[in-house]
C-alpha positions as CSV (number, residue, x, y, z in Angstrom):
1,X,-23.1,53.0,21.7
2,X,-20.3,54.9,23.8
3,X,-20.9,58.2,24.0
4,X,-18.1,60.3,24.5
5,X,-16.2,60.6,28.2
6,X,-12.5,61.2,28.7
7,X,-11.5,57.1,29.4
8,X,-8.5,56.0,31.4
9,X,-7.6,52.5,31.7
10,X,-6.5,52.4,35.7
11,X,-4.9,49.6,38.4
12,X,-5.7,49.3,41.8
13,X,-3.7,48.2,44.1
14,X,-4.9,46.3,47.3
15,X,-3.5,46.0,50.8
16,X,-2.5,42.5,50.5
17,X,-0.7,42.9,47.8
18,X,-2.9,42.5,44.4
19,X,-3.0,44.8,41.2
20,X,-6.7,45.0,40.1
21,X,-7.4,46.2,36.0
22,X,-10.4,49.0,35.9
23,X,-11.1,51.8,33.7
24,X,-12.5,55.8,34.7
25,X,-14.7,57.5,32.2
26,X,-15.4,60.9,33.1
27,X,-17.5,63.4,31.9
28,X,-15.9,64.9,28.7
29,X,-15.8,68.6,29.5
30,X,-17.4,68.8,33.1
31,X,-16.9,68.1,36.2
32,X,-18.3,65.1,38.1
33,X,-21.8,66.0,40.2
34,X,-21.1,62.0,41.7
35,X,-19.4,59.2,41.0
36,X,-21.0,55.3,40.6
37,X,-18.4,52.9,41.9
38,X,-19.2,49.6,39.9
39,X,-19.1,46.0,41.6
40,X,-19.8,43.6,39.2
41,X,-22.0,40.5,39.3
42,X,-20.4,36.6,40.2
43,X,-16.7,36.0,38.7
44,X,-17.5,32.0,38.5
45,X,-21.1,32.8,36.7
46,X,-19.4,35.3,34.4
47,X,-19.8,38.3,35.8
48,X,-16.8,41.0,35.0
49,X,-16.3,44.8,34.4
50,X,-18.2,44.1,31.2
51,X,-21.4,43.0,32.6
52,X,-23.8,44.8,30.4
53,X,-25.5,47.4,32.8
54,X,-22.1,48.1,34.0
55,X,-21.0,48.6,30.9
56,X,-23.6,50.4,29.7
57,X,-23.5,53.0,32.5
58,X,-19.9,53.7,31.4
59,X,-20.6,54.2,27.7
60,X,-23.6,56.6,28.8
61,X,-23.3,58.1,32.1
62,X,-20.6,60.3,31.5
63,X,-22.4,62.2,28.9
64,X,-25.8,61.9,30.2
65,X,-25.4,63.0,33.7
66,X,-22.0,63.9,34.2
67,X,-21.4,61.2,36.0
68,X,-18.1,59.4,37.2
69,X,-18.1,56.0,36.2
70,X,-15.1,53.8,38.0
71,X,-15.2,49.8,37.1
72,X,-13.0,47.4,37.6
73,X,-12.5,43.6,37.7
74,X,-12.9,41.6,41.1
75,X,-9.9,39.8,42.2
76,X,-9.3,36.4,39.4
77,X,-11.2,38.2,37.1
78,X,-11.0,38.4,33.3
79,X,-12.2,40.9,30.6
80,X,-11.1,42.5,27.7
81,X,-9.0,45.2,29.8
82,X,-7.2,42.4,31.5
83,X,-7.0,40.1,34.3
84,X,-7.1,41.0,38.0
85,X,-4.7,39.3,40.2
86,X,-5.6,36.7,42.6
87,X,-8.4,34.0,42.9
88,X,-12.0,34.4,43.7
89,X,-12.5,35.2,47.5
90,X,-16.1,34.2,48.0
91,X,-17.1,38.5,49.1
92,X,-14.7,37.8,51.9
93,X,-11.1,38.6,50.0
94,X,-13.0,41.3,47.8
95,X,-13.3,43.8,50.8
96,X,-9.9,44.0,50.0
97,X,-10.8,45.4,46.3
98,X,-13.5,47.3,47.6
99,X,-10.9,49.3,50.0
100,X,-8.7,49.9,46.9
101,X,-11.2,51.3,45.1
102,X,-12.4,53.7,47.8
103,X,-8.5,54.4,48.3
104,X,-8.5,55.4,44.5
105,X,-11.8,57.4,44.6
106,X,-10.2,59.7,47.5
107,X,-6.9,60.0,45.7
108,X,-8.5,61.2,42.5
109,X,-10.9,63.6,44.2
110,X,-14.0,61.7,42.9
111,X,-17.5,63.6,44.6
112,X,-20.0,61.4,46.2
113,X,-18.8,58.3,45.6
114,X,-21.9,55.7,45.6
115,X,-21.6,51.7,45.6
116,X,-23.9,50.4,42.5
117,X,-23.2,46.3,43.1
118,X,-25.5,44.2,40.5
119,X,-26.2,40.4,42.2
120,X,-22.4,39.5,43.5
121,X,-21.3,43.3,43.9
122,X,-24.7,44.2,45.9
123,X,-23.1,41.6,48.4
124,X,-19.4,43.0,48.8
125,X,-21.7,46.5,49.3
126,X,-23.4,45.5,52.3
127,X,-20.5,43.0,53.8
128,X,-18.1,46.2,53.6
129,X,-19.0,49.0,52.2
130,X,-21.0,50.4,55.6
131,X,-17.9,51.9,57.4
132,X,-16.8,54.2,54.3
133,X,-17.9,57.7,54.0
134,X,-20.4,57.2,51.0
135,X,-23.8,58.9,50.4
136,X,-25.3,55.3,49.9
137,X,-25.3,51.3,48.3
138,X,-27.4,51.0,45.1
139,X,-28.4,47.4,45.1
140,X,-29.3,45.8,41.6
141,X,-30.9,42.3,41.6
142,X,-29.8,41.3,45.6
143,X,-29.5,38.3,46.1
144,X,-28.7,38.2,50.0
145,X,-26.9,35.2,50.0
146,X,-23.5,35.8,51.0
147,X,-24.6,38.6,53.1
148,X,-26.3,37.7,56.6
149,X,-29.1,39.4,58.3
150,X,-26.7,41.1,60.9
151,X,-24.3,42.4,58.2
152,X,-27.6,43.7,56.7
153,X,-29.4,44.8,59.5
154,X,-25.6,46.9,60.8
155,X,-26.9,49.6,58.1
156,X,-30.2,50.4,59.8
157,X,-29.8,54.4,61.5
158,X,-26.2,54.3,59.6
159,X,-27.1,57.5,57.7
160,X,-26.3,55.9,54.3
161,X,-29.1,55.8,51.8
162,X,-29.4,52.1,50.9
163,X,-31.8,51.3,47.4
164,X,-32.8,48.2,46.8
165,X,-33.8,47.4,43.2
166,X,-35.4,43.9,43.2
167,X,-37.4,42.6,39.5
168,X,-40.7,41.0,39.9
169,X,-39.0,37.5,38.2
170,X,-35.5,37.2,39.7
171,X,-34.3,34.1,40.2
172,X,-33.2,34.1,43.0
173,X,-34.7,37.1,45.4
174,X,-38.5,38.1,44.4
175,X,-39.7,41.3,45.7
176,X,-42.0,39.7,48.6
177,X,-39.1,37.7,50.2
178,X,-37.1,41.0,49.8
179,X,-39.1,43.4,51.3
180,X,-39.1,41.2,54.0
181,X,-35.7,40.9,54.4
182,X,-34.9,44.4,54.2
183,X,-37.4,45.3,56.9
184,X,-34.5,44.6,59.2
185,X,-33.4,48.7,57.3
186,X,-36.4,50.6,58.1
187,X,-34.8,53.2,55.9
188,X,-34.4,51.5,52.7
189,X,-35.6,52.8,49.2
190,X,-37.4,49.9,48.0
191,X,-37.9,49.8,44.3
192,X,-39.2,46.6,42.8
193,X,-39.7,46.5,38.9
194,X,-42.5,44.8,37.1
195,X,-41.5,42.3,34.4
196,X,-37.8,43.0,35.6
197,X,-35.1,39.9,35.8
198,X,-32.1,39.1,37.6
199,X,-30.3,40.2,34.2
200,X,-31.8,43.0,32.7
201,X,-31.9,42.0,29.4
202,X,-32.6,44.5,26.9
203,X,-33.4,48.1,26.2
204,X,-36.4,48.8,28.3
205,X,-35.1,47.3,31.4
206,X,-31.2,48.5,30.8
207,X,-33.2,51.9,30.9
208,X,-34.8,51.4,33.7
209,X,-31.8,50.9,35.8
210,X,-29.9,53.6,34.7
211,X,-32.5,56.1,35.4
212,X,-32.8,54.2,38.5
213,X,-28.9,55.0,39.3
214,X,-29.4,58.4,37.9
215,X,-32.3,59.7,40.3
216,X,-30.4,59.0,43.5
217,X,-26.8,60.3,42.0
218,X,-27.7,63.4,39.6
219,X,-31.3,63.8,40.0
220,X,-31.6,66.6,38.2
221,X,-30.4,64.3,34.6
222,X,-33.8,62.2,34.7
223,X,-35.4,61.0,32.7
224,X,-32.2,60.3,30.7
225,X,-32.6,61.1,27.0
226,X,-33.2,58.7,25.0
227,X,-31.1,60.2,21.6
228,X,-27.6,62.0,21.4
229,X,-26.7,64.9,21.0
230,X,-29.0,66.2,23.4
């Protein structure tokens, strides 16, 4: 269900040249408290602007915790708002996107812009996000595979929150190797969730990681309700 915001299809425009296709939903009536800059999970596995939590924390957010939601589709990427120009840059070419939306956050006026990357995203957070002046990296499902240790470790006494969100069955990053990866960030929030998958699949878990995003952005909006109207 979308609940209401005031929606605005955008474009992003990156330094080498690219238009990207995204969408803003604001809060309908108030201001912003934060904003959640969305990076979406792996173009070549299907992941887009539409990937369901991503989604989901646009239909909701707004209304729930007055929160700014900006999404948008990763260079080569398709969805129903369009196509992003470009081709897949393997999290290499997408610090490019990543700069455009932090150009388009400050141009706008957005507050406390935080980087919420699910599986792919959660890599373009840590490979470029450290050097922008963001309150923190929200990482869902991290895989760590396109990001080294040293890119990872660089964020350790950078002043940036960094929350790691790791389910018990992921398929690719379990919560004991992760902890032990992100030991190397003394710092981190470490969050794993029992029964939790790489996907989030349904209610209970797509709940779960919205109140998750919620607590460090507007903590004063959880436990997000569970009915509308409030």
């Amino acid at each position: 269900m979308e609940l209401p915001a005031r929606r605005e299809d955008i474009e992003l425009h990156t330094r080498d040249g690219l238009t990207l296709v995204g969408e803003l939903a604001l809060p309908e009536s108030a201001d912003p408290v934060a904003t959640m800059l969305a990076l979406h999970p792996l173009p070549t596995a299907g992941g887009f602007m539409d990937s369901h939590i991503i989604r989901k924390a646009a239909a909701r957010l707004p209304a729930l915790a007055d929160i700014a939601v900006l999404r948008f589709n990763f260079r080569g990427t398709s969805s129903p708002r369009g196509t992003s120009e470009g081709a897949f840059g393997e999290g290499i070419d997408e610090a490019q996107d990543l700069a455009a939306a932090i150009d388009f956050v400050s141009q706008r006026g957005l507050p406390a812009p935080w980087l919420v990357g699910w599986s792919f995203g959660t890599e373009v957070a840590l490979k470029h996000g450290r050097d922008y002046d963001i309150p923190g990296v929200i990482l869902l499902s991290p895989p760590l595979r396109r990001t080294s240790q040293d890119e990872l470790a660089a964020w350790a006494g950078s002043g940036k929150r960094v929350v790691a969100v790791v389910p018990e069955l992921d398929d690719f990053l379990r919560p004991a190797e992760a902890a032990e990866r992100f030991a190397a960030v003394p710092e981190t929030e470490f969050v794993a969730v029992d029964g939790g998958r790489h996907l989030w699949v349904g209610e209970q878990q797509t709940r779960r990681v919205l109140n998750e995003i919620v607590e460090r952005l507007n903590p004063a909006a959880v436990p997000l309700p569970t009915t509308y109207p409030l």
